[in-house]
C-alpha positions in Angstrom: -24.8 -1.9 -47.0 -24.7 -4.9 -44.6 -21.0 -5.5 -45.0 -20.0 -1.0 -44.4 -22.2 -1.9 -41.0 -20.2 -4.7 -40.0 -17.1 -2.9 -40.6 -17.9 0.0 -38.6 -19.4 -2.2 -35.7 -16.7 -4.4 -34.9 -14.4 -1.7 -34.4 -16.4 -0.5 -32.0 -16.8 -3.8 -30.5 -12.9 -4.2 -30.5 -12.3 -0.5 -28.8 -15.1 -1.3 -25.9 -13.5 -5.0 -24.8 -10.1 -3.0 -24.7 -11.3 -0.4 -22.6 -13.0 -2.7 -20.6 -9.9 -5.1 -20.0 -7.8 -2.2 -19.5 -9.6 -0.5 -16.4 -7.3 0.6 -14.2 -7.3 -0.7 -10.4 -8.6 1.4 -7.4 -5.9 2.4 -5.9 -4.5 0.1 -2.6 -5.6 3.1 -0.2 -9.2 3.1 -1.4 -9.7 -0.2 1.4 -9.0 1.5 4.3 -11.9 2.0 6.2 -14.1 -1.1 4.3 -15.5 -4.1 5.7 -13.0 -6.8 5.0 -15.8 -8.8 3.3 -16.3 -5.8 1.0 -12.2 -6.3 0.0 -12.2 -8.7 -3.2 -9.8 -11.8 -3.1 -8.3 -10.9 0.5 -7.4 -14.1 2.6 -7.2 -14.7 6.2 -3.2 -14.8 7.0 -3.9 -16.6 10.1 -1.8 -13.7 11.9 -1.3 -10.4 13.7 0.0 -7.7 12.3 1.4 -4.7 14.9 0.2 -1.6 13.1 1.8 0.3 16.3 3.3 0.0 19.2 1.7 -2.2 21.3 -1.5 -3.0 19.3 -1.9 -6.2 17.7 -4.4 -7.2 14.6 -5.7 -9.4 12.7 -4.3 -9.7 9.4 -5.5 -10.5 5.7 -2.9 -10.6 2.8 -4.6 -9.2 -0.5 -2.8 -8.2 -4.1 -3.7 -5.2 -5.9 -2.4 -5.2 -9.1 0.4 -7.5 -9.0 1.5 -6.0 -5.4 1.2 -8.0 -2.1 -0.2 -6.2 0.4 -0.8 -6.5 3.9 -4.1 -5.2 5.3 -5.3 -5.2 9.5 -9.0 -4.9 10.4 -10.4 -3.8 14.1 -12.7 -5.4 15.8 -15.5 -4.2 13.7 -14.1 -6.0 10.6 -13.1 -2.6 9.3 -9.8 -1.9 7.5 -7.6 -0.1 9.6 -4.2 -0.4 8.1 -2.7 -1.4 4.6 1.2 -1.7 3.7 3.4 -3.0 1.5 6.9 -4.3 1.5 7.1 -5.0 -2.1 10.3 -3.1 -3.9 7.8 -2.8 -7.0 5.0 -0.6 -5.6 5.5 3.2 -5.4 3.8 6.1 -4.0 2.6 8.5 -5.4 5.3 10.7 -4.7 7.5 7.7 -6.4 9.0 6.8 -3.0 9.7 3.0 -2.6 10.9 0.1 0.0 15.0 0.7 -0.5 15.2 4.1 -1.1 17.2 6.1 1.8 15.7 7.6 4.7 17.8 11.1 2.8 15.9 10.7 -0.4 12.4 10.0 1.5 12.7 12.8 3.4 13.3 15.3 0.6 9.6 14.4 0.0 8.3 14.1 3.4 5.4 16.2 4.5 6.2 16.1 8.0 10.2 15.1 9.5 11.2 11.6 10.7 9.2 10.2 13.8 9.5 7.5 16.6 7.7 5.3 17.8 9.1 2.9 20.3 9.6 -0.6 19.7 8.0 0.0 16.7 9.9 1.6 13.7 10.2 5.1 12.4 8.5 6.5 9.7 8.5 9.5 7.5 4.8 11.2 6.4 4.0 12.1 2.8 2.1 14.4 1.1 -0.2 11.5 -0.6 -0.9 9.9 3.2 1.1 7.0 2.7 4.6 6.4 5.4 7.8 5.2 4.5 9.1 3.3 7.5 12.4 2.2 8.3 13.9 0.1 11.5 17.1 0.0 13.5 18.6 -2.6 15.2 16.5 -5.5 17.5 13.4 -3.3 18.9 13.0 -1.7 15.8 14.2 1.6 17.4 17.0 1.0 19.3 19.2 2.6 17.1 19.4 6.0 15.7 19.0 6.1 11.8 21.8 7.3 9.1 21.0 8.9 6.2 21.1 6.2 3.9 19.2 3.8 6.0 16.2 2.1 3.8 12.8 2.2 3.6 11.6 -1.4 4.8 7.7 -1.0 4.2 5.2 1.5 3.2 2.2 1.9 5.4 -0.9 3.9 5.7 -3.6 3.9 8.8 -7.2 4.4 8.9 
């Protein structure tokens, strides 16, 4: 009797570590609007990030499953912006940093936008932005169709 016990316990056992170890991760996005305190394992980068044209803020590198990520806080401490240059992360949508500006916009929810000095960026159905850049200032250039995604972003 003892030994039929066992056998059916450790299974179990077995089957609730796994499940445990396997959890998946909250998605990148689910930081935006959190304290950065509340944001496990992110570190001070010692920087500004410019999350648009002409605002500066401070910045905080954190990794999310395996991807780097960048993440900006406002003055509150809150987290404000999150992106990712990493060729390994994908959207939802499956769009990733070198695809084409053609390819991304197939997907887009809303066309190509501008914003000076800053970068372009194309708007997708999941919330997160593909940007690309052109030439010194970002923008002083006019994109072709098979210009590439630099970064993925999303804003608070």
């Amino acid at each position: 009797m003892r030994r039929t016990a066992l056998r059916l316990v450790i299974p179990v056992i077995v089957l609730a570590i796994a499940a445990g170890g396997c959890a998946p991760s909250p998605k990148p996005e689910s930081v935006l609007g959190k304290d950065i305190a509340e944001v496990p394992s992110a570190k001070d980068a010692q920087s500004l990030v410019m999350t648009s044209p002409g605002s500066l803020q401070k910045s905080y590198a954190w990794t999310s499953s395996g991807t780097p990520f960048q993440l900006a806080v406002d003055e509150t401490g809150k987290v404000v912006y999150l992106s990712t240059d990493a060729p390994s992360f994908a959207t939802p949508e499956n769009v990733r940093v070198g695809m084409s500006l053609k390819d991304a916009l197939l997907l887009a929810s809303h066309g190509l936008q501008k914003e000076t000095g800053w970068g372009y960026y194309v708007t997708l159905p999941s919330g997160w932005c593909a940007a690309l850049t052109r030439g010194e200032t970002m923008t002083e250039q006019d994109l072709d169709q098979e210009t590439p995604i630099k970064w993925l972003f999303r804003r608070k």
